[in-house]
Residue, then its C-alpha position, 0 to 999 in steps of 0.5 A: x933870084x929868090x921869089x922873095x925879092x920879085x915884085x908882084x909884076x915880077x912874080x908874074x912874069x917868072x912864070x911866063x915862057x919869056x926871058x926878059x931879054x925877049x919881053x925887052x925886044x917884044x915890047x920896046x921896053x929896054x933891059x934895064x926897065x924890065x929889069x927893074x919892073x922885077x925886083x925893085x919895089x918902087x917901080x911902078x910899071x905904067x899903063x902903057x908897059x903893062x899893055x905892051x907886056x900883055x900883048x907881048x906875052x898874049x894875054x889879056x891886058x886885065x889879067x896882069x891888071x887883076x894880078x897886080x891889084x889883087x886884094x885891093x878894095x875900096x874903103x868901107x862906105x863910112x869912111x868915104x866923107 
């Protein structure tokens, strides 16, 4: 699978040691979510899987936080009324 058809949450754990069958029986998450919290774009990953992912792959909760929300910035202030 080409990196180009990952999502960033996907990006991410290619270049983690675990195989998404392992983050599977780690985190309660089945197959087929992991699966798709890797390739398909309009699957967001919710709080609670970031946090279980995290701990499964012992890192720090924010750091796949900080991944994923990276570049993202608030408006500029006169644009905020």
């Amino acid at each position: 699978m080409g990196k180009e058809t990952l999502t960033k949450l996907g990006l991410y754990l290619s270049k983690k040691p675990l195989s998404q069958a392992k983050l599977s029986r780690r985190t309660g998450i089945s197959k087929d979510r992991i699966s798709k919290l890797h390739i398909d774009i309009k699957s967001k990953p919710s709080i609670e899987e970031i946090y279980l992912i995290a701990l499964a792959l012992e890192v720090k909760y924010n750091e796949i936080v900080e991944f994923l929300c990276e570049g993202l910035k608030l408006r500029p202030e006169e644009e905020w009324d």
